[in-house]
LOPATOR-647993 format. One record per atom (N, C-alpha, C): y, x, z; residue number from 0; atom name. Coordinates in Angstrom, 1 decimal. Layout:
+--------+--------+--------+-----+------+
:      y :      x :      z :   n : atom :
+--------+--------+--------+-----+------+
:      Y :      X :      Z : NUM :   CA :
...
+--------+--------+--------+-----+------+
This chain:
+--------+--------+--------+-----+------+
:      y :      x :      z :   n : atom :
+--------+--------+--------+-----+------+
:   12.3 :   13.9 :   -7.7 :   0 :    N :
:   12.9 :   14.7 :   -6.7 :   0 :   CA :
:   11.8 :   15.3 :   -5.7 :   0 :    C :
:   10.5 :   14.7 :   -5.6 :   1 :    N :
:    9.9 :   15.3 :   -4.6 :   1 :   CA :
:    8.6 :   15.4 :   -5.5 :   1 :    C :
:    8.5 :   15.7 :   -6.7 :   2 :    N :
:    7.3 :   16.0 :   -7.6 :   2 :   CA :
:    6.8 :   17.3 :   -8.2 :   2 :    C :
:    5.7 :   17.6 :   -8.7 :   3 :    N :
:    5.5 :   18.5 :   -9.4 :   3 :   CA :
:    6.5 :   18.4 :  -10.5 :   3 :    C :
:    6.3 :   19.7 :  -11.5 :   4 :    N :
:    7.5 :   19.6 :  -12.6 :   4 :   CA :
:    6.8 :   18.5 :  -13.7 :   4 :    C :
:    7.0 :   18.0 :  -14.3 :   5 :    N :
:    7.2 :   17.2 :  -15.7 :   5 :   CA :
:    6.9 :   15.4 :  -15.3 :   5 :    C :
:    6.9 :   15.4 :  -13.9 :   6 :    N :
:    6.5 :   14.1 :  -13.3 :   6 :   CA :
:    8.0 :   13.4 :  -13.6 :   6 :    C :
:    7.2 :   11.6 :  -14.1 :   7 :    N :
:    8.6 :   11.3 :  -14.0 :   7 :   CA :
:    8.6 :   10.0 :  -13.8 :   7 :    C :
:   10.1 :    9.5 :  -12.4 :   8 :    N :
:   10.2 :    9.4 :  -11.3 :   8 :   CA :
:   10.9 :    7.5 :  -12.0 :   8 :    C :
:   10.3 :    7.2 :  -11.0 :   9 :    N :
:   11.1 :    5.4 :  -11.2 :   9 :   CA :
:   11.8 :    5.2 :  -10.0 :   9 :    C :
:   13.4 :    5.6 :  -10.1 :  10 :    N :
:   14.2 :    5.5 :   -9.4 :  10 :   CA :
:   15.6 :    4.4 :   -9.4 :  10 :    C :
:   16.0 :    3.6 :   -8.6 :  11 :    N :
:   16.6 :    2.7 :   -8.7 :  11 :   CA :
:   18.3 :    2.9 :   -9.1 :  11 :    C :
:   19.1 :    2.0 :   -9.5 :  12 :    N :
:   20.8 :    2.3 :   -9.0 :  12 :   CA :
:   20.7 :    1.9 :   -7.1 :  12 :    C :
:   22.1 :    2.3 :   -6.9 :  13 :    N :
:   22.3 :    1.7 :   -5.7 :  13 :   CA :
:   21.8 :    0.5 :   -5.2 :  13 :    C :
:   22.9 :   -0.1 :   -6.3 :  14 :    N :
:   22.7 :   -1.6 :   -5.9 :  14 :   CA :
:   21.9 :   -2.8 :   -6.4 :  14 :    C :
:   21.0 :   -1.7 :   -7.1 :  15 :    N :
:   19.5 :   -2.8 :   -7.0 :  15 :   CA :
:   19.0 :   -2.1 :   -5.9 :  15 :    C :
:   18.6 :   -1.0 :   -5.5 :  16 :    N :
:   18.3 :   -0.7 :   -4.1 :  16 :   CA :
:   18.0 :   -1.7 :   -3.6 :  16 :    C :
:   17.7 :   -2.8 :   -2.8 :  17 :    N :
:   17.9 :   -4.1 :   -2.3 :  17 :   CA :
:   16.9 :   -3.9 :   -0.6 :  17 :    C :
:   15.5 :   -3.0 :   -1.3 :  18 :    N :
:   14.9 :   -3.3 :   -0.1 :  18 :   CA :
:   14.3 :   -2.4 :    0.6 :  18 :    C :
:   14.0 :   -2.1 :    1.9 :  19 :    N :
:   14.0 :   -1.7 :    3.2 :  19 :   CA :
:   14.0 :    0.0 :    2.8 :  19 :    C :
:   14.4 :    0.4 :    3.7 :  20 :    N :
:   14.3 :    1.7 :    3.3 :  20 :   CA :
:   12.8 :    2.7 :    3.2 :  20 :    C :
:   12.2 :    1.6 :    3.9 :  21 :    N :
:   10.0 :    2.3 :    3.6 :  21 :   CA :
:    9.9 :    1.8 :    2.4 :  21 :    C :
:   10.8 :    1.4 :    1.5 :  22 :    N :
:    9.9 :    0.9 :    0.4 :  22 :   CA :
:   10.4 :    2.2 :   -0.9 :  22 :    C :
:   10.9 :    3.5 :    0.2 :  23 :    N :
:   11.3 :    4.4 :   -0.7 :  23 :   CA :
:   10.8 :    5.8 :   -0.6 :  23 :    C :
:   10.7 :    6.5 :   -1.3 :  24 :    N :
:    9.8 :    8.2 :   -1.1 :  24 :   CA :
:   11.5 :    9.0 :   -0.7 :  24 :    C :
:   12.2 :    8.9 :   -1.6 :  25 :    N :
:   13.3 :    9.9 :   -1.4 :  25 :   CA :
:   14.6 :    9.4 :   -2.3 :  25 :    C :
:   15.8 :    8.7 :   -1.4 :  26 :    N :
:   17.1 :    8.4 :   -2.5 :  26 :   CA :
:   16.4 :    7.0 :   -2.8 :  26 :    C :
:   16.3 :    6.9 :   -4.0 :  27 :    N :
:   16.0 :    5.4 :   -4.4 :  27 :   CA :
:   14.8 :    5.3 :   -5.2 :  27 :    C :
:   14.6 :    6.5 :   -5.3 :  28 :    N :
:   13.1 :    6.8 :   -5.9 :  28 :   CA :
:   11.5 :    5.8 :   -5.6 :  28 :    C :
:   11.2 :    5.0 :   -6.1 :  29 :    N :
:    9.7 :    3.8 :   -5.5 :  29 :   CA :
:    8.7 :    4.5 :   -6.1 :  29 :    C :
:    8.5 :    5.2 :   -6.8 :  30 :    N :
:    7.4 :    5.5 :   -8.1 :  30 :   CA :
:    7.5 :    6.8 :   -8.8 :  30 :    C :
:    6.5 :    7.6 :   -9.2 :  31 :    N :
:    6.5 :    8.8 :   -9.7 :  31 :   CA :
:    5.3 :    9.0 :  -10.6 :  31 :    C :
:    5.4 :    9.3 :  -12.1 :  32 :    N :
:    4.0 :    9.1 :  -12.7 :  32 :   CA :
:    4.1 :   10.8 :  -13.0 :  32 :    C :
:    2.3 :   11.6 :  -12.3 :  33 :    N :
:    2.3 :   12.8 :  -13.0 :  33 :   CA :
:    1.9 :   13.0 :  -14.0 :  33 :    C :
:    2.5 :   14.5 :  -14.4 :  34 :    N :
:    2.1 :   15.2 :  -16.0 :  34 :   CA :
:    0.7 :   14.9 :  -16.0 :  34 :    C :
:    0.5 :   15.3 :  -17.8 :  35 :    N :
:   -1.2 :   15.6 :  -17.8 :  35 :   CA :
:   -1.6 :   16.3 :  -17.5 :  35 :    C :
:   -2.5 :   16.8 :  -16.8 :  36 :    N :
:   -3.9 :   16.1 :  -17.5 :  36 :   CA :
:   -4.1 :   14.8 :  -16.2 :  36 :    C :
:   -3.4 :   15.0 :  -15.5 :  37 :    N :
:   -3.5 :   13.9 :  -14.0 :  37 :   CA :
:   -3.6 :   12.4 :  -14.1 :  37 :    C :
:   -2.6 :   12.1 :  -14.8 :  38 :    N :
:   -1.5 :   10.6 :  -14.8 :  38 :   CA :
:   -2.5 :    9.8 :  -13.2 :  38 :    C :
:   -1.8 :   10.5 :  -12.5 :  39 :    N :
:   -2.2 :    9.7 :  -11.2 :  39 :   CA :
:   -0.4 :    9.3 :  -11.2 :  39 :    C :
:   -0.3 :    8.4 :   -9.8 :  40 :    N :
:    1.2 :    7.6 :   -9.7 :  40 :   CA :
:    1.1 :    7.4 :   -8.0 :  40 :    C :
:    2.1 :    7.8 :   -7.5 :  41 :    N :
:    2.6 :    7.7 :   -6.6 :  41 :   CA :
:    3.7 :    6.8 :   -6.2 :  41 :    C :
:    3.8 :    5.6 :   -5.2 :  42 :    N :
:    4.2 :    4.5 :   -5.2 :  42 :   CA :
:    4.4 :    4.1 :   -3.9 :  42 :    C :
:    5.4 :    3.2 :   -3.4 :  43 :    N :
:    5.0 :    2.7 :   -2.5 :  43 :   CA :
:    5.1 :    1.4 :   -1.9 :  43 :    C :
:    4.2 :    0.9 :   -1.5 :  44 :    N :
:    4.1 :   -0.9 :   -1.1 :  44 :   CA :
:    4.0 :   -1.0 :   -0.1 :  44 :    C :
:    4.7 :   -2.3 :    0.1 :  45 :    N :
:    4.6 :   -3.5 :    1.4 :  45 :   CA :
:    2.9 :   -2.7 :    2.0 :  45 :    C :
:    3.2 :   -2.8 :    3.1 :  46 :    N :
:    1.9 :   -2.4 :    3.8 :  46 :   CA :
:    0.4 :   -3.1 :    3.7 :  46 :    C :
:    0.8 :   -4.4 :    3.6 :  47 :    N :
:   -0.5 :   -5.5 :    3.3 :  47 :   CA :
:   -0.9 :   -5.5 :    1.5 :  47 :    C :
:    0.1 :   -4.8 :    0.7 :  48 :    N :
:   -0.4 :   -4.4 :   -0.2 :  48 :   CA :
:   -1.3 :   -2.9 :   -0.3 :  48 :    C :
:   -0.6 :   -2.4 :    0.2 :  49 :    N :
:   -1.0 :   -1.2 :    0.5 :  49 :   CA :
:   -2.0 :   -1.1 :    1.0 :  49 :    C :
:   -3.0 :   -1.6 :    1.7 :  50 :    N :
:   -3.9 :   -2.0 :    2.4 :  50 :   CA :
:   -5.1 :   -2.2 :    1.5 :  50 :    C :
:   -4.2 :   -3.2 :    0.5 :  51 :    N :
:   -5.4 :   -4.2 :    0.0 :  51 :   CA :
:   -5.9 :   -2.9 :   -1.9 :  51 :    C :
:   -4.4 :   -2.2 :   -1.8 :  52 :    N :
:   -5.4 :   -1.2 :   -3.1 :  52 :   CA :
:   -6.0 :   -0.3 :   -2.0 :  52 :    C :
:   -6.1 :    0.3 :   -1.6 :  53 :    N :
:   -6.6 :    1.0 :   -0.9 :  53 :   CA :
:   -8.1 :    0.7 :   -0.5 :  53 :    C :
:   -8.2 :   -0.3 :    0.4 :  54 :    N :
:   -9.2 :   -1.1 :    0.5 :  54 :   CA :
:  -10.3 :   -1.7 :   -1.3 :  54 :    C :
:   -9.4 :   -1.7 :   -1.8 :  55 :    N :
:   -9.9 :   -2.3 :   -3.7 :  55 :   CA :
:  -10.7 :   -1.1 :   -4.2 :  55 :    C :
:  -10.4 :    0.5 :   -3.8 :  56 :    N :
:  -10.6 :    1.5 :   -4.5 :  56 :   CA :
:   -9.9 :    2.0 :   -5.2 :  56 :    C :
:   -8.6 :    1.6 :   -5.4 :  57 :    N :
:   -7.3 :    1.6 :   -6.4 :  57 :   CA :
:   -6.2 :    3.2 :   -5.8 :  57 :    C :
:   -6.6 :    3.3 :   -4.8 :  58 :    N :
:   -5.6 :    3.7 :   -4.4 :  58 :   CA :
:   -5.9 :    4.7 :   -3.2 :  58 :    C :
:   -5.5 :    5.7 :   -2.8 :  59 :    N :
:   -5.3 :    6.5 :   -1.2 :  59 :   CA :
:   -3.8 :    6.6 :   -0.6 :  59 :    C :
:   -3.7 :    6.8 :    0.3 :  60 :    N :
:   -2.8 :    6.8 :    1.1 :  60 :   CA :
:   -2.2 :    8.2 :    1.0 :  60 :    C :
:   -0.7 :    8.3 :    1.1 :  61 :    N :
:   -0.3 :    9.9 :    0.5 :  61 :   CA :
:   -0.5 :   10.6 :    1.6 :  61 :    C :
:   -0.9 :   11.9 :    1.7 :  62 :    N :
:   -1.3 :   12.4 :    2.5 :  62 :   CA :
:    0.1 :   13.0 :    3.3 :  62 :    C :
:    1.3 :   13.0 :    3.0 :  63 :    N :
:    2.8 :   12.9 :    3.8 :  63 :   CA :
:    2.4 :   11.7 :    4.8 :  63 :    C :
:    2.2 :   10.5 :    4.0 :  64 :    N :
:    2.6 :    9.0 :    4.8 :  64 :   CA :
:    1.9 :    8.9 :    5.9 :  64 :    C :
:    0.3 :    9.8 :    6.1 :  65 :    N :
:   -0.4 :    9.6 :    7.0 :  65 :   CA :
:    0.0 :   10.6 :    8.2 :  65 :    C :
:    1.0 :   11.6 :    7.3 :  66 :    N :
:    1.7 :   12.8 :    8.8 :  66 :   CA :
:    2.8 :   11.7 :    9.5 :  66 :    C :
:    3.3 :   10.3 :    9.0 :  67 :    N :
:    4.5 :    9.7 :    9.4 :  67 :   CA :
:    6.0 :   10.3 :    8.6 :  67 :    C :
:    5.7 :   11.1 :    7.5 :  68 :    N :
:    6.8 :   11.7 :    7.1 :  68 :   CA :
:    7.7 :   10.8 :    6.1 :  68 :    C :
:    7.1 :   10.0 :    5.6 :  69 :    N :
:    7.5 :    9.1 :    4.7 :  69 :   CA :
:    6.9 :    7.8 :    5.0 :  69 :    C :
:    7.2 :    6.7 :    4.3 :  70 :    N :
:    6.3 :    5.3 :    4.6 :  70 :   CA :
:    4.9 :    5.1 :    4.2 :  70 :    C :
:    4.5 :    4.4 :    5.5 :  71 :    N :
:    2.9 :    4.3 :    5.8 :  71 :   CA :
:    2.6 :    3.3 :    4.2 :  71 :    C :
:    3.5 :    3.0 :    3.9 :  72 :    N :
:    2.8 :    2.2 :    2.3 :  72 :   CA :
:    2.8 :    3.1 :    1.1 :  72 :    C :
:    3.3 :    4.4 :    1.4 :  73 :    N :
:    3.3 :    5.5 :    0.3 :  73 :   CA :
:    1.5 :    6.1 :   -0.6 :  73 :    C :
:    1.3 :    5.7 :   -1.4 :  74 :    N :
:   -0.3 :    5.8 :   -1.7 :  74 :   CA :
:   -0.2 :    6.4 :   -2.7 :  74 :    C :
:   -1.1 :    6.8 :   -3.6 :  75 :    N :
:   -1.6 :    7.3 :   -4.8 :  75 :   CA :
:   -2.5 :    6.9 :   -5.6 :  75 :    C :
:   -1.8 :    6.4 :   -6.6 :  76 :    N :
:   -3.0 :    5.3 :   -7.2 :  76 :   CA :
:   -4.1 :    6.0 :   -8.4 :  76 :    C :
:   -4.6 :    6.1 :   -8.6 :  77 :    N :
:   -5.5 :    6.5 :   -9.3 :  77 :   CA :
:   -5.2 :    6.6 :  -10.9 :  77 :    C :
:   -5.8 :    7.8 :  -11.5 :  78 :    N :
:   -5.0 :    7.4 :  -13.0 :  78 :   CA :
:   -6.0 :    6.5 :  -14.1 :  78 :    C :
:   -5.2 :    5.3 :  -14.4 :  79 :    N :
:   -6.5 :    4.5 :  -15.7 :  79 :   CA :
:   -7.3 :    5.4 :  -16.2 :  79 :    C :
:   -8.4 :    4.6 :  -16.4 :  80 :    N :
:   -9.5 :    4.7 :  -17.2 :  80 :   CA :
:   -9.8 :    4.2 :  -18.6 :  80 :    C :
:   -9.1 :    3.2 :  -18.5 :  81 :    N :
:   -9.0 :    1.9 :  -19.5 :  81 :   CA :
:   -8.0 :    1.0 :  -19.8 :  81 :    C :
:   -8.4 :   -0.1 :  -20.4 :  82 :    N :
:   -6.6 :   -0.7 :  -20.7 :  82 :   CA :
:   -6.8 :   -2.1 :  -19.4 :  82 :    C :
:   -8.1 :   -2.2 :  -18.8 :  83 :    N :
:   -7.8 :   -3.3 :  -17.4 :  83 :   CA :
:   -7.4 :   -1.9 :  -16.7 :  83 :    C :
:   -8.3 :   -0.8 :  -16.3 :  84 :    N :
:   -7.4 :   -0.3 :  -15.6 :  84 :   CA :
:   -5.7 :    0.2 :  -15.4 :  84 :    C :
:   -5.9 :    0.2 :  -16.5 :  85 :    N :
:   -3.9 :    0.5 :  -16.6 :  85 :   CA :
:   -3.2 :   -0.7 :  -16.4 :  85 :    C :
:   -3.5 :   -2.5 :  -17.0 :  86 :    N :
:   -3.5 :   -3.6 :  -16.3 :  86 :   CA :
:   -3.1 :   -3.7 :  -14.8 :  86 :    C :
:   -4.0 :   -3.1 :  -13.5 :  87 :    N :
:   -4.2 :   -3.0 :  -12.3 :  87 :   CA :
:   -3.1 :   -1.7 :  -11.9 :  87 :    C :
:   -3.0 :   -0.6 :  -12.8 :  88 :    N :
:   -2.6 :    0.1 :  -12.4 :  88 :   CA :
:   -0.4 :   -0.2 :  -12.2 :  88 :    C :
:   -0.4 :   -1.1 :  -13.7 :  89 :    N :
:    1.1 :   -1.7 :  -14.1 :  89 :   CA :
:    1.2 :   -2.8 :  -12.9 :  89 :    C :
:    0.3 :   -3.7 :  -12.6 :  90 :    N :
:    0.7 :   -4.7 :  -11.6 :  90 :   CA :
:    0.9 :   -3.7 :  -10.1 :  90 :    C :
:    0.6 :   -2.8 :   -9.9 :  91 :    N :
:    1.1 :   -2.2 :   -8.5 :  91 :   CA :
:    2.2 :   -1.6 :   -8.7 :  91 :    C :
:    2.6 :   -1.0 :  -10.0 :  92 :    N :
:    4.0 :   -0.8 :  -10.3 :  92 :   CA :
:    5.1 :   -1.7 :  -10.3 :  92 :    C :
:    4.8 :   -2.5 :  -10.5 :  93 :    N :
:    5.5 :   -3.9 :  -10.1 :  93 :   CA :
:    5.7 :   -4.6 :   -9.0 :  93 :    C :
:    4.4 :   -4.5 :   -8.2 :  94 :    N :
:    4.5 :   -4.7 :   -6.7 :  94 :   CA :
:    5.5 :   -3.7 :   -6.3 :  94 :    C :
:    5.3 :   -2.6 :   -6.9 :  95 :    N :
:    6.7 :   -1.3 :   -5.5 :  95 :   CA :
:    8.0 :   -1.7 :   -5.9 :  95 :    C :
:    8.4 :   -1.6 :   -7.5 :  96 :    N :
:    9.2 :   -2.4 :   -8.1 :  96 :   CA :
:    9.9 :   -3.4 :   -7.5 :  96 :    C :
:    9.1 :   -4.8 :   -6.8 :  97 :    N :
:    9.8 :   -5.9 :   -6.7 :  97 :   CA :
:    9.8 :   -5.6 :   -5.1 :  97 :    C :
:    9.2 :   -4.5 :   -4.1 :  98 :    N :
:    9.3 :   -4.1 :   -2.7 :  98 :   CA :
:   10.9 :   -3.1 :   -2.6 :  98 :    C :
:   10.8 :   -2.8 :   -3.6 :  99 :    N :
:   12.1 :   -1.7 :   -3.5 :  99 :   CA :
:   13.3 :   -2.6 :   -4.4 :  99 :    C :
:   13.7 :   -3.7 :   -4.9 : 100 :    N :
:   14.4 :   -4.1 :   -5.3 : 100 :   CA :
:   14.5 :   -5.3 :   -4.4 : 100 :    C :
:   14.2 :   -5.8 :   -3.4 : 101 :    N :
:   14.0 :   -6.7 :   -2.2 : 101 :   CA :
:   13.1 :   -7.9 :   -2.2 : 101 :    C :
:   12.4 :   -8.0 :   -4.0 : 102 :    N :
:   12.0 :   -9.2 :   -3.9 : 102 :   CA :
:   10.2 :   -9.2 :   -3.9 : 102 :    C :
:    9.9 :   -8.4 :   -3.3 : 103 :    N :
:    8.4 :   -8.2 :   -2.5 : 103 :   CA :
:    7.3 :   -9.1 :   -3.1 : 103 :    C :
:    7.2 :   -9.8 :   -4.6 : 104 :    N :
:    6.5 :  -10.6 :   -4.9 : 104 :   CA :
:    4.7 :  -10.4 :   -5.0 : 104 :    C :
:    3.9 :  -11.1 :   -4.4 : 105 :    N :
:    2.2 :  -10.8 :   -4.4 : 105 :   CA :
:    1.6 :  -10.7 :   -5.3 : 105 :    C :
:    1.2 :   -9.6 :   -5.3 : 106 :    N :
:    0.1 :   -9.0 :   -6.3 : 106 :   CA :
:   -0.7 :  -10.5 :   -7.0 : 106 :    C :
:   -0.8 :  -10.2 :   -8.7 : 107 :    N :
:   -1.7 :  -11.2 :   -9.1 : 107 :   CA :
:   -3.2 :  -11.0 :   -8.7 : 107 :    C :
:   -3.6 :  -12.6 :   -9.0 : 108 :    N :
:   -4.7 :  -12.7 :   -8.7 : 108 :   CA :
:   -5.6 :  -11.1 :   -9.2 : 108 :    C :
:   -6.6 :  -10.4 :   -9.3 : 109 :    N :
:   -7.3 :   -9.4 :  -10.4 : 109 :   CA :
:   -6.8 :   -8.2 :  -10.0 : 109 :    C :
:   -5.7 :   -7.9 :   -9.7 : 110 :    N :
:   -5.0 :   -6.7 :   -9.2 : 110 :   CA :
:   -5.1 :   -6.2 :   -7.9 : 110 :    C :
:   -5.9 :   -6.3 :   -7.6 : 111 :    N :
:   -6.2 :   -6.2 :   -6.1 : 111 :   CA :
:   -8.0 :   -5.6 :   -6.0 : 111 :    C :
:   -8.5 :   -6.2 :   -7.6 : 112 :    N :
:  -10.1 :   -5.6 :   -7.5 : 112 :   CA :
:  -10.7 :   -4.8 :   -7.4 : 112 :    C :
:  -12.0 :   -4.6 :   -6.9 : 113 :    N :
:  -12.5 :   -3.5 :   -7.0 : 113 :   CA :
:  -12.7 :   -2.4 :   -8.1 : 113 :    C :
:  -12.3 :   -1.0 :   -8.0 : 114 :    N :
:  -12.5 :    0.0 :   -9.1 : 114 :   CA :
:  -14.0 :   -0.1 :   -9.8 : 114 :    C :
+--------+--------+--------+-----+------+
């Protein structure tokens, strides 16, 4: 809903919806992976996750989230390089996942490391 064309979007039903409404871009939408040549992903997490890819090298902050337009845990994750990177990249997919379905579970150990 709010992407370039061929991006495509990880959007919830209603009523898994579960959790807070920052843990959403637009509608029920948590996640958005772009076309090639990019495959970067746009997501968004609990703020102390958010924090912590960011801080890892994993990640930026969407440049909406930083005008206050959307939620401050809205980032951009970087697109793999490799199959740990895509590892690191799938566990923050999961982190927005279990933030937008209500159950906010912490990033594994490794998922959090430095690029």
């Amino acid at each position: 809903m709010i992407s370039v064309p061929g991006a495509l979007a990880l959007s919830l039903p209603q009523d898994l919806a579960l959790g807070p409404v920052a843990a959403f871009m637009v509608g029920t939408e948590f996640a958005h992976l772009h076309p090639v040549p990019d495959y970067s992903l746009h997501l968004v997490l609990p703020a102390a996750a958010a924090e912590a890819a960011i801080d890892a090298g994993w990640a930026e902050q969407h440049p909406i989230a930083r005008l206050g337009i959307i939620s401050p845990g809205a980032v951009m994750v970087y697109a793999p390089r490799d199959a740990h990177e895509a590892d690191i990249a799938a566990g923050l997919v999961r982190a927005s996942y279990a933030y937008a379905t209500g159950s906010e579970l912490p990033l594994r150990a490794g998922e959090h490391g430095g690029h």
